[in-house]
KOLLOBA-778987 format. One record per atom (N, C-alpha, C, O): x, y, z. Coordinates in pm, whole numbers, plus 50000, padded with zeros to 5 digits. Last residue first. Layout:
// residues N
XYZ/...
***
This chain:
// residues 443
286944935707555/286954927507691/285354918807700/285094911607797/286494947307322/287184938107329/287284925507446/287524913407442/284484965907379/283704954307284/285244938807291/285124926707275/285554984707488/284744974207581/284014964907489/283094957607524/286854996507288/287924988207428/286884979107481/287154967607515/284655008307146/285424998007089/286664988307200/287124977007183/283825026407370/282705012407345/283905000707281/284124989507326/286025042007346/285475035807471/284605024607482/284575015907568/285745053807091/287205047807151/286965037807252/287525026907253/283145065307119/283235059006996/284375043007036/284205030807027/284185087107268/283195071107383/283225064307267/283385052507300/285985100307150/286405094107274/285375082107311/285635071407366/284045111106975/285045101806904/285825092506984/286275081706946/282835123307126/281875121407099/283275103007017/283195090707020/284365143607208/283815134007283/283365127607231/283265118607315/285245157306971/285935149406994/285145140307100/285275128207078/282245156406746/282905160406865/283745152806919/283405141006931/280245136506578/279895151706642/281045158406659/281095168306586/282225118906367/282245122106470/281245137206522/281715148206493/282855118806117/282635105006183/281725110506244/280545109506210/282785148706059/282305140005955/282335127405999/281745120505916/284795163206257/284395166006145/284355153806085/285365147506055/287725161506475/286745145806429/285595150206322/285175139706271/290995168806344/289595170006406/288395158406365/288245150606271/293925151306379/292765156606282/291665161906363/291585156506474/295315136506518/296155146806443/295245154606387/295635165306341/294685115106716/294315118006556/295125127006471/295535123706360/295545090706899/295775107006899/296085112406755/297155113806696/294805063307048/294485073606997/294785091207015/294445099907096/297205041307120/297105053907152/296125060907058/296765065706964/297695012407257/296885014307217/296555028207169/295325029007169/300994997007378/299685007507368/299245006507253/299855001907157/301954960307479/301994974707426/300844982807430/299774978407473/302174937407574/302024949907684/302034959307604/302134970107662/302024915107381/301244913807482/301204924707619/300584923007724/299744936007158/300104921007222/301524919507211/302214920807110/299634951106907/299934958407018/300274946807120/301344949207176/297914935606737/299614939906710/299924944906838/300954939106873/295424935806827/296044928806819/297374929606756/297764918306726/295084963406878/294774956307002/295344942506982/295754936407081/294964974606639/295974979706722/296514968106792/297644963306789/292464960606518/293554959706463/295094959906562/295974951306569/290224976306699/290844955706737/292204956106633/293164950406686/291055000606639/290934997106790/291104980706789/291894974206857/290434999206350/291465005306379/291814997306508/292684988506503/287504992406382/288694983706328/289704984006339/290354973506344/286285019206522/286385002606574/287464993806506/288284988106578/286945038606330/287435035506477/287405022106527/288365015406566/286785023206007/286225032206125/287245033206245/288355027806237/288845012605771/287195021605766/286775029505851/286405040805822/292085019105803/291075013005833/289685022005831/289475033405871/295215016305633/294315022205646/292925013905713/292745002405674/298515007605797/297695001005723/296015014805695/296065023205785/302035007705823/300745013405819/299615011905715/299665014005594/304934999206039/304294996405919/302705004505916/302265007006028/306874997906221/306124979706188/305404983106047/305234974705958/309595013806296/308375012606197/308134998206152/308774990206083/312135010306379/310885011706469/309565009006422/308635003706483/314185015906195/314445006106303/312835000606359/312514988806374/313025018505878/313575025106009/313065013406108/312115005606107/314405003805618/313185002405661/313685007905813/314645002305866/317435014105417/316525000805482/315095006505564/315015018605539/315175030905299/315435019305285/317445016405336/318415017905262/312735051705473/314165052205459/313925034105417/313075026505463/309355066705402/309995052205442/311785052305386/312025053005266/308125083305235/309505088305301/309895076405395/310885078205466/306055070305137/306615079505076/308035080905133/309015079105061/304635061705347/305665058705252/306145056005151/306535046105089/303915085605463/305015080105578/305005069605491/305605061305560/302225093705337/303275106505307/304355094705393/305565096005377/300475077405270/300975079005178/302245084005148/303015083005053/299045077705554/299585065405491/300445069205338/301175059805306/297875103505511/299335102505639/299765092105589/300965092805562/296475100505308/297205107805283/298785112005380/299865117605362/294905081605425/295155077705373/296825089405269/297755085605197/293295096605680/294565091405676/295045081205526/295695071505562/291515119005639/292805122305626/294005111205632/295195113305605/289155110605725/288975111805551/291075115105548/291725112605447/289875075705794/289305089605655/288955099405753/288465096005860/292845064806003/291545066905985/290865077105902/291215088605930/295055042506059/294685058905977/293475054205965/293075043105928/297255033506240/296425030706175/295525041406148/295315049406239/300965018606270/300305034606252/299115029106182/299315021606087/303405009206470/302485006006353/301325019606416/301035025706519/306545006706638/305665016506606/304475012606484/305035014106375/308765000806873/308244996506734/307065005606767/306715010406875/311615028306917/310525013406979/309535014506846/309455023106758/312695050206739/313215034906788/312155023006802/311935013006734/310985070106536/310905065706674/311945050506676/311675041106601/311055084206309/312415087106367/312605078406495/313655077406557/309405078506128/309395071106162/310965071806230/311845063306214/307235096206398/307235081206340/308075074506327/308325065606409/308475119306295/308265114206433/308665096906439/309615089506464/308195121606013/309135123506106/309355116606240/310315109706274/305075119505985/305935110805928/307025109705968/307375097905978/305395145106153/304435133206197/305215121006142/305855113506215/306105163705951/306595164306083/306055148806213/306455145706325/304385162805728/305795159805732/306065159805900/306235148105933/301665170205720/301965158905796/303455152105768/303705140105780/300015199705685/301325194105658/301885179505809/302255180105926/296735199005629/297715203205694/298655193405666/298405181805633/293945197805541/294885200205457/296695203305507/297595208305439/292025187105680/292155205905658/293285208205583/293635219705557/290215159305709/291285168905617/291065180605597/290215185505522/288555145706005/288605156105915/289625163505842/290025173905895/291145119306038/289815126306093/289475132505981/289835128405870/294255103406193/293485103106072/292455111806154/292515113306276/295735076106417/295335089806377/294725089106208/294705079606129/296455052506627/295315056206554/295525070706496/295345078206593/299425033906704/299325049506688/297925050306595/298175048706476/300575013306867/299925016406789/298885025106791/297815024806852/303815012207023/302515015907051/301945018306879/302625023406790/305995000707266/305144995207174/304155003107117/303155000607185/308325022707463/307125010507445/306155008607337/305385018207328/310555042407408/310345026207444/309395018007445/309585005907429/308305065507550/309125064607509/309515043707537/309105035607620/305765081007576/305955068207587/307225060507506/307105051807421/305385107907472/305275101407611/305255088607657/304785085407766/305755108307215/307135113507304/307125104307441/307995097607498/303455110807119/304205095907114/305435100807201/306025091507256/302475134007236/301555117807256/302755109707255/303145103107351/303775149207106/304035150107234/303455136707278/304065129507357/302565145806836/304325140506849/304715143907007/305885141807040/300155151106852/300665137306861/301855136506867/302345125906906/300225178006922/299695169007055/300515156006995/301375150507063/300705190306621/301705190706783/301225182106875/302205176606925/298965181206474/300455173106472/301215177406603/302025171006670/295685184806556/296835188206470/297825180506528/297595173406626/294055174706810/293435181506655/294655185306526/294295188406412/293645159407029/294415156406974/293865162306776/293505156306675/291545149807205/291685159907146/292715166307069/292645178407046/291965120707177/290865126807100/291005137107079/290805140606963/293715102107363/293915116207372/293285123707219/294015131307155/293515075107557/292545084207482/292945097707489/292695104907586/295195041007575/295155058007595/294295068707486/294445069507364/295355013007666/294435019707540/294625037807624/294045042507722/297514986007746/296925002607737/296605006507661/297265006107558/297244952507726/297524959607635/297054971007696/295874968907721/297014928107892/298114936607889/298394951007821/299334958607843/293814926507848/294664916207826/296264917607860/296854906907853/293364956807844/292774944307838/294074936907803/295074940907744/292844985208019/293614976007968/292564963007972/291614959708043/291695024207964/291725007808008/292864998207991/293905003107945/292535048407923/290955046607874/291005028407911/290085021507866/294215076308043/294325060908038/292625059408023/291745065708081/294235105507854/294035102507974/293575085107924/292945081607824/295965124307646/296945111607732/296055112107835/296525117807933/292565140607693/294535145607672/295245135507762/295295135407885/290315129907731/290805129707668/292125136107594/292505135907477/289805149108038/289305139907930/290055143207823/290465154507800/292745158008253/291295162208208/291445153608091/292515150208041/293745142508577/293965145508442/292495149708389/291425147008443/293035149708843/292375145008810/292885147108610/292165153708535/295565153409175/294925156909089/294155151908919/295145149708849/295545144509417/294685143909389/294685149309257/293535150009213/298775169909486/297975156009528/296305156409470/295755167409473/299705196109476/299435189009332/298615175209358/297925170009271/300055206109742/298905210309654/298665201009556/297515197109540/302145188509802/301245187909883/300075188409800/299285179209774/303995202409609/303955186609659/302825177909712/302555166109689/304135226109759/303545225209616/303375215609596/302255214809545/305465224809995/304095230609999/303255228109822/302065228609793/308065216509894/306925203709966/305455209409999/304475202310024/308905243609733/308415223609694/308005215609781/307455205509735/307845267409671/308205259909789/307735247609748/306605242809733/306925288909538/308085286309543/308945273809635/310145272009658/304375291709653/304585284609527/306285283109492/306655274709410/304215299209878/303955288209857/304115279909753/304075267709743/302415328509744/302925323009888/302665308809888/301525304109893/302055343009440/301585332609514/302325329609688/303445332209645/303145362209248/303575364309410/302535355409497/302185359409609/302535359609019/301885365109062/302115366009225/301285370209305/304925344708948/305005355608934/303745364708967/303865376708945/304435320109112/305685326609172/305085342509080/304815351909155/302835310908918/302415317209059/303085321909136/302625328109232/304145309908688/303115316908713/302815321608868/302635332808915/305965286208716/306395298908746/305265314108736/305575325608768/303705264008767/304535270508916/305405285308885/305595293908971/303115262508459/302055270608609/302625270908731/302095278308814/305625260408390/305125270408364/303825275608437/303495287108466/305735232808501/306855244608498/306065255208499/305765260108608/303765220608383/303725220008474/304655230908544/304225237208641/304675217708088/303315226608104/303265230408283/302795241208318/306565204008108/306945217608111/305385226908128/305155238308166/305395181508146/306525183708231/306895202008247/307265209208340/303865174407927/303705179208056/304535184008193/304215188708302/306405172907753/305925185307716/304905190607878/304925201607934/307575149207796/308265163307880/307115171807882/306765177607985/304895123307986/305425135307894/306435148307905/306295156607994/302055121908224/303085119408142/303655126607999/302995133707924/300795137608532/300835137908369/302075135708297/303005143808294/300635125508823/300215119808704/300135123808581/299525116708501/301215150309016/299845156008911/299795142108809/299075143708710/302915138509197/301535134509252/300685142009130/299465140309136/305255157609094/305055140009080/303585133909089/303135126009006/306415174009125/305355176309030/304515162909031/303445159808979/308165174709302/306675181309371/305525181509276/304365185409292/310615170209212/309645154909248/308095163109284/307035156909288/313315174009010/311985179309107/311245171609102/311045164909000/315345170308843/315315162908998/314175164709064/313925158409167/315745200008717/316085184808754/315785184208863/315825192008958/314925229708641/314485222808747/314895206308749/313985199908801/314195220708301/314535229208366/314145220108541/313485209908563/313035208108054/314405200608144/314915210908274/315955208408335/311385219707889/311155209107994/312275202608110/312225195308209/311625254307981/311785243707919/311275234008025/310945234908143/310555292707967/310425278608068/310755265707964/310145266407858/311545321407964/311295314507900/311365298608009/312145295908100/310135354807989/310305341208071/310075329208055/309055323508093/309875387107898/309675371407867/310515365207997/311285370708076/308295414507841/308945407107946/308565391507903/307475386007884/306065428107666/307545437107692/308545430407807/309405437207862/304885408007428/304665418607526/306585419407569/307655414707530/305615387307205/305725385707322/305305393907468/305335389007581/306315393806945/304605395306956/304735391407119/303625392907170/309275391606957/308585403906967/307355404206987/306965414107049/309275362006938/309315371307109/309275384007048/309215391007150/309055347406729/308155359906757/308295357806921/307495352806999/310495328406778/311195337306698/310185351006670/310465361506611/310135313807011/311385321907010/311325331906868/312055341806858/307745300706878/307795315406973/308865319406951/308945328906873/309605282206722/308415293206630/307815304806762/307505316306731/311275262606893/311545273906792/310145286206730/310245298406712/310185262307234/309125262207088/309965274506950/309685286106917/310935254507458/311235247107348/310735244407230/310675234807155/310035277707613/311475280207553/311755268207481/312865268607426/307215285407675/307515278307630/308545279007545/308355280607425/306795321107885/306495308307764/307305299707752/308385302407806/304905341408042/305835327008091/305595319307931/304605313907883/305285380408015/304945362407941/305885350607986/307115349707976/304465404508159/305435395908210/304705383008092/303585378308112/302745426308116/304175428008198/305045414208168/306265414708157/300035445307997/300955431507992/302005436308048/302305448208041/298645469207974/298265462508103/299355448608130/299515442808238/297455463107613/297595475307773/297585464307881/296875454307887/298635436207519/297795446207524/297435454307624/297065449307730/300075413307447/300495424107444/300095436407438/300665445907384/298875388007514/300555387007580/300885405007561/301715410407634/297515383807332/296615382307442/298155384807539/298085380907656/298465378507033/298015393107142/297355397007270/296865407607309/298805354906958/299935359607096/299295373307156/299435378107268/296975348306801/297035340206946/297915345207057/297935342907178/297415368106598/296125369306670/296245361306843/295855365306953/299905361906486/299675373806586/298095372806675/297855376406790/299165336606431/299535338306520/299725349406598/299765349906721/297105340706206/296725335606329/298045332306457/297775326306561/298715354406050/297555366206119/297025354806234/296565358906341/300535334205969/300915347706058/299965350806106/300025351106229/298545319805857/298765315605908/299735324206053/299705322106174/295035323905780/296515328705738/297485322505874/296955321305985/292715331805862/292935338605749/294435336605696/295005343205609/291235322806068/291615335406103/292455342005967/292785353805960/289745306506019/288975317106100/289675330806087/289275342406090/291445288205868/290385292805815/289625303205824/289015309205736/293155284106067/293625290705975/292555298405873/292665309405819/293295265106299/292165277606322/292945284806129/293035296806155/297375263806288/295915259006362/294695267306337/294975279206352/300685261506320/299885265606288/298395256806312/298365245106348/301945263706674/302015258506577/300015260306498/298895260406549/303335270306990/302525275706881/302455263806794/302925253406840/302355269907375/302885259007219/302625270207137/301905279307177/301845283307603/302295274407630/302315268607479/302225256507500/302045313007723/301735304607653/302485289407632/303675287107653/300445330108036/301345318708000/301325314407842/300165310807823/300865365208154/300055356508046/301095349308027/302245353408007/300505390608428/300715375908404/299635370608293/298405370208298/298875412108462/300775417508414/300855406508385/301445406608277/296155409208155/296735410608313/298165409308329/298825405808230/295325430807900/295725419007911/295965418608084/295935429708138/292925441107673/293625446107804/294135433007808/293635424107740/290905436407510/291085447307488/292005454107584/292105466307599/290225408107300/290695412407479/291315427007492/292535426807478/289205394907120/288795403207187/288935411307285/288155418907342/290975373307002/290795385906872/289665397906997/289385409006951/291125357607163/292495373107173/291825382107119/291815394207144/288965340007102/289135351207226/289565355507245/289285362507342/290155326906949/289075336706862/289015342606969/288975354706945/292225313707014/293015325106946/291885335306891/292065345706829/291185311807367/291795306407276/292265318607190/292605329507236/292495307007727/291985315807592/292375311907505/293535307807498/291495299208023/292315297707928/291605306607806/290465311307801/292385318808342/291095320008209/292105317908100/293045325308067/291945313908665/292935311808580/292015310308434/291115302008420/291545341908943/290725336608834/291815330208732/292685338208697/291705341609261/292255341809173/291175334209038/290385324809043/289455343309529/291085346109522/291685348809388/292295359509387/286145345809426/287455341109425/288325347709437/288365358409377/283295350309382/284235354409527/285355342609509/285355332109574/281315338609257/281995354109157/282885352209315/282735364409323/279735314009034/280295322209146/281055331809131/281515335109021/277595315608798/278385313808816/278745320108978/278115329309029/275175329508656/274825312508726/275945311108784/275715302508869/276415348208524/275535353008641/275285342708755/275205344108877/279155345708382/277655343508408/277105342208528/277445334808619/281975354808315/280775368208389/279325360508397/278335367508416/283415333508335/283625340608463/282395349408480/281825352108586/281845303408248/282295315608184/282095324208337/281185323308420/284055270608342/283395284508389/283635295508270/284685298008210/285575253808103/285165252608241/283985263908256/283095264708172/287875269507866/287695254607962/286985260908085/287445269908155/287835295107800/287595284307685/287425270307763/286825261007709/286605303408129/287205304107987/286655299507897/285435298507881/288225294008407/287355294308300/287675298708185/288805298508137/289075283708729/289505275208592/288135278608500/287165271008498/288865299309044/287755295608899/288905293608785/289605303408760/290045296909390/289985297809207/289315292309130/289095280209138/291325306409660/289515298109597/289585304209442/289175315109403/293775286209780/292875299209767/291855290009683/291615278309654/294995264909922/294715269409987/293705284809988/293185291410077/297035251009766/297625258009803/296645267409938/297175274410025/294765237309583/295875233309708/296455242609816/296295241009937/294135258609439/293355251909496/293735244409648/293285245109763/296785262409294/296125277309363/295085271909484/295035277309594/296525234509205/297725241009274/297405252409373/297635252509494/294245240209000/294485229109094/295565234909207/295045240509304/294955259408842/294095260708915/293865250009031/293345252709139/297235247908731/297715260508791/296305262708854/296485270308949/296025227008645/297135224208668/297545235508779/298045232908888/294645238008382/293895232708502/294815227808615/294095223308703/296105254708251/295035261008303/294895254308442/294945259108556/297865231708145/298105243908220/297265249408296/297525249708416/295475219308002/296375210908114/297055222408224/296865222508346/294915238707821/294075231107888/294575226908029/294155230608139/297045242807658/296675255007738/295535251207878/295355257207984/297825224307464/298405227307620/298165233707700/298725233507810/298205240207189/297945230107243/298415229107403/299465234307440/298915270307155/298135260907005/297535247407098/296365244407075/297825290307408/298865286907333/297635274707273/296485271307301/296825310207726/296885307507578/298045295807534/298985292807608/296335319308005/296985308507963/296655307207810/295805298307805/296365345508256/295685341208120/296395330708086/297455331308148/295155355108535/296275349208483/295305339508348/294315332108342/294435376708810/293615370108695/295585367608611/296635374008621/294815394909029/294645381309046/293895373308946/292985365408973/295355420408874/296615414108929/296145400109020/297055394409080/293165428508785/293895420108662/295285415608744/296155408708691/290015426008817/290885430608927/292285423708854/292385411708878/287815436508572/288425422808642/289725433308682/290225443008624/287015448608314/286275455008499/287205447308577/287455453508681/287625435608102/288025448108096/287595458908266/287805470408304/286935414808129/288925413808160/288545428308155/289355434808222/284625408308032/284285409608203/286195413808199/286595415708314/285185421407796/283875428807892/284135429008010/284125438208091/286355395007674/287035408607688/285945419107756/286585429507741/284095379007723/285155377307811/286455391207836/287075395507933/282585386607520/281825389207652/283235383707710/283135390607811/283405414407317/283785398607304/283175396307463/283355406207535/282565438607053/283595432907182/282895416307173/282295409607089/282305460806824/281915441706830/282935437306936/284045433006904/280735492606783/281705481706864/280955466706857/279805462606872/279815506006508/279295498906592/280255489906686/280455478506643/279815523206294/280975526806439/280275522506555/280055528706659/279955513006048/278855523006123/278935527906249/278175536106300/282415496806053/282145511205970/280555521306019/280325533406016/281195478706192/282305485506265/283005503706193/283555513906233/279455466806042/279105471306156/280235484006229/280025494406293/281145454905831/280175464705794/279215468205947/278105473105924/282975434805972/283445451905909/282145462005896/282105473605937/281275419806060/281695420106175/282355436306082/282155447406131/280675408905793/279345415705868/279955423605999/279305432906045/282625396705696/282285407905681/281255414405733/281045426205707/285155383505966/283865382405835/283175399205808/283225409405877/286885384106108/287485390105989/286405389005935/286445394305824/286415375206391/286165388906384/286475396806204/286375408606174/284265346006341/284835353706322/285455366306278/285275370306163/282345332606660/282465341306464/283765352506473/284115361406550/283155318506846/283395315406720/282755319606565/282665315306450/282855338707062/284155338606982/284005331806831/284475336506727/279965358006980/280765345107032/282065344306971/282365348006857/279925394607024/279525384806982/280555369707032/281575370307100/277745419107109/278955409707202/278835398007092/277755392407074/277725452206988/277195439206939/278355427807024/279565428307005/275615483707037/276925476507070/276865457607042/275885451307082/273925495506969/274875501407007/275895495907028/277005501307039/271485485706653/271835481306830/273475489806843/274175490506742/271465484506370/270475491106505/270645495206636/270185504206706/272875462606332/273245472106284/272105483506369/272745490906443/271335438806395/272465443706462/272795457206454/272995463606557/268735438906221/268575439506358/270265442606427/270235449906526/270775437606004/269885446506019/269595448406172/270095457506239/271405405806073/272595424206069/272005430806071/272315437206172/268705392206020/269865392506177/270545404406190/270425412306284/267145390305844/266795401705917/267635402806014/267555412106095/268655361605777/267335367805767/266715377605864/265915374205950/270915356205808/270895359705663/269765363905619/269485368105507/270825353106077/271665368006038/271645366605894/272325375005835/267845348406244/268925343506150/269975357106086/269635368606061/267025357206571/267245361906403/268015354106383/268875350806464/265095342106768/265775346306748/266155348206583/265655341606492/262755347807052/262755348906950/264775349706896/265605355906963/263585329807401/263065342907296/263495338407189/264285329007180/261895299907439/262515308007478/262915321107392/262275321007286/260025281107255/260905277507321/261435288607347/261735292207233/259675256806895/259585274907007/260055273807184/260465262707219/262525252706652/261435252806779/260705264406868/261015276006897/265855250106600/264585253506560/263775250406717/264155247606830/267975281706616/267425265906729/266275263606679/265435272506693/269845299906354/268915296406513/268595285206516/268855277506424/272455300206261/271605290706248/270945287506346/271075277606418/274005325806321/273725323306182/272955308206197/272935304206081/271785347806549/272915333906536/272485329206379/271375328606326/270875372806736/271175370406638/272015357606627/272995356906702/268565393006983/269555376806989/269585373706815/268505372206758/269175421907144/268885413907003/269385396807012/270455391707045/268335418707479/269515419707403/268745410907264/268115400307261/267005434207760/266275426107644/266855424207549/266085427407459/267865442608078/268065444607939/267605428507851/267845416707878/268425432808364/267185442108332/267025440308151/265935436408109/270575426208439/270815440408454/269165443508397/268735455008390/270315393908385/269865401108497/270295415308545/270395417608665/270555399108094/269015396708133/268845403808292/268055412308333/273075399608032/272165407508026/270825412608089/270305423408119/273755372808170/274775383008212/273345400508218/272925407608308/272515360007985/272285356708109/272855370808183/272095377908249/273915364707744/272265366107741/271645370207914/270815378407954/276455352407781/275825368407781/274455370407781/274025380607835/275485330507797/276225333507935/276195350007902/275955358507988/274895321307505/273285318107645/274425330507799/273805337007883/277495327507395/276435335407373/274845336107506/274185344907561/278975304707555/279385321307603/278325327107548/277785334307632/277645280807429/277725283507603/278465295907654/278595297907775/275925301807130/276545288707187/277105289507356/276915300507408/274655323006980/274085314907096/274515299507166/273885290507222/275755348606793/276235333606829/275425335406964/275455345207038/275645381406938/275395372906788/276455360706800/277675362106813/273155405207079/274185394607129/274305383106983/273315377706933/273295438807081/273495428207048/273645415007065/274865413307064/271365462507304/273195453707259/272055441507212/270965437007249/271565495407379/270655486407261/271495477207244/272485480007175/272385507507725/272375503907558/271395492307496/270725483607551/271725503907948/270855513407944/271065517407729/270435524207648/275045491208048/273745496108090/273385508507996/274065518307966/277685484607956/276105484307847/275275484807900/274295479907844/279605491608135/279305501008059/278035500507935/277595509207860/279665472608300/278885479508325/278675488208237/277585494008242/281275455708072/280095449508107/278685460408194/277465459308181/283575474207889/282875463008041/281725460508053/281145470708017/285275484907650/284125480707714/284085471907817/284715461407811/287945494107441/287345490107604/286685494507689/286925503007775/287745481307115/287265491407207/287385485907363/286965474807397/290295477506973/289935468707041/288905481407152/289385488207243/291275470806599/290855482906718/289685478706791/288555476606746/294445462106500/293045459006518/292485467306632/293085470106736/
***
């Protein structure tokens, strides 16, 4: 894939594009505006109303208006395989990416990338917290938090930690010597066409001019077996590595898998030659205060004895079998179900019903009746030790008093869908306060 490298100074005094107006499209706009420049604004479903500049629909006069322009930034979430994005690139129109712009000017030995399918979040923020502690001044942006080149933004940091997803590899035209990943598993398939092409796509952020060193995740058969898409230095991190270490203790995130996400931002900063990071009571120190982020295993209440844990973002099968990992032994009724993309829920049914401690499972449409089908389906007779059993329910709310009463008198409560929220739900937030009213309708 041919990754022009462009920066941001280099579209002075060009005809640019800008196509998608979502919180990186308004952050290039912004970026633009204050060099002076008047950028095409193209989005396949402008804003109705009037209200701030004009903008093209791209099924109405939008490519045209692109196809004009010298250079087109577009949002990650179009994707680079559609065809409008070819029939520009045959007119030998560059389609960069406004984060691959600002990586391509960025000082790349205090910038550290964090990719992977799930986890990249926690990492990110984990290793920016720490850097924080530790005493420098870091921006957590990206796909989470801060876009680094908006103008509204601060720019005098020590270190920049920029999670990325797999539509933001498809732009990065350089990588820094330090990139973490942290999970694969398949995901985005639609965008990206496949299920290989979306993983080469997620790892190339590990192997493009400028890569030295990948911290990844050594308990992920499916990296190990593309450590060639790895760049030219691996460093593999597990959860069990380091026994006994307590400096992680004060970050509150339960789970190996956090366990290892946590690994992997201390061996980051060791490999960016952090001062301090090799040092467990100085790291001990840093990790204090720190604030789990919404909805990943973050505690949503108790009533009566019972824990209600909200982990919403929870979009495919890897988060939930780390969800239920993290509570090993205790009671828990498991909400999943959402939008059906059609994904393979053998590995879930697995989980389930491989778990010891008791376990009841409540599914939510449009996908769970098909998790209810596949777990039994593959119900072992005799009946596995752990499995109470799985029922389907209409909404979130029913699901939530259903749990709430099987779950009596200390067990959990766990939302962690496996699905995207598509068709209840705006947005996983949106599925989280859904979670949040139904706990406070109980109390």
């Amino acid at each position: 894939m041919s990754r022009p490298k462009l920066s941001w100074p280099d579209l002075a005094g060009a005809r640019v594009g800008v196509w998608g107006l979502g919180r990186e499209g308004h952050a290039s706009l912004r970026k633009l505006q204050a060099t002076g420049a008047e950028p095409v604004l193209v989005d396949d479903h402008p804003p109705a109303g009037p209200g701030g500049p004009p903008v093209l629909a791209m099924g109405d006069g939008g490519l045209a208006a692109l196809e004009a322009c010298d250079v087109v930034v577009k949002a990650p979430g179009v994707s680079r395989y559609r065809p409008e994005v070819a029939r520009l690139s045959c007119l030998g129109i560059p389609v960069v990416g406004g984060l691959g712009l600002w990586l391509a000017g960025a000082d790349l030995r205090r910038v550290l990338v964090v990719t992977g399918t799930k986890g990249k979040s926690t990492t990110a923020s984990v290793t920016g917290h720490l850097l924080t502690g530790l005493g420098y001044r870091c921006m957590v942006g990206g796909n989470i938090g801060a876009v680094p080149y908006d103008p509204a933004e601060a720019d005098d940091f020590d270190y920049w930690v920029i999670e990325v997803s797999s539509y933001q590899a498809t732009d990065l035209p350089c990588s820094p010597p330090v990139v973490a990943v942290t999970s694969l598993h398949p995901d985005h398939l639609d965008w990206h066409g496949g299920v290989e092409q979306y993983y080469r796509d997620k790892l190339s952020a590990c192997s493009q001019p400028g890569a030295e060193l990948t911290v990844a995740n050594g308990d992920s058969d499916l990296l190990r077996e593309r450590a060639a898409l790895l760049g030219p230095r691996v460093e593999w991190v597990r959860a069990d590595d380091e026994p006994g270490a307590g400096w992680m203790e004060p970050l509150g995130l339960p789970g190996r898998h956090n366990r290892r996400n946590a690994l992997i931002a201390r061996r980051c900063l060791i490999a960016l030659g952090v001062p301090g990071a090799a040092d467990d009571a100085a790291l001990r120190a840093a990790a204090g205060g720190y604030q789990v982020l919404p909805s990943r295993l973050a505690p949503a209440g108790t009533v009566s004895g019972v824990s209600f844990v909200d982990d919403s973002l929870s979009t495919n099968v890897l988060p939930t079998l780390a969800a239920l990992d993290a509570f090993p032994g205790c009671r828990v009724a498991l909400i999943v179900g959402g939008h059906d993309r059609g994904i393979d829920y053998a590995p879930l049914t697995a989980a389930v019903l491989g778990r010891p401690a008791p376990t009841f499972v409540l599914t939510l449409p449009a996908s769970g009746p098909r998790i209810r089908a596949a777990l039994e389906a593959a119900r072992p007779a005799p009946q596995a030790a752990g499995f109470a059993g799985v029922t389907d329910c209409p909404d979130l709310h029913a699901a939530v008093t259903a749990g709430f009463r099987w779950a009596q008198p200390d067990g959990v409560v766990l939302l962690s869908p496996a699905a995207p929220s598509f068709g209840q739900f705006r947005d996983y937030r949106d599925r989280a306060e859904a979670f949040a009213r139904a706990i406070r309708a109980l109390s």
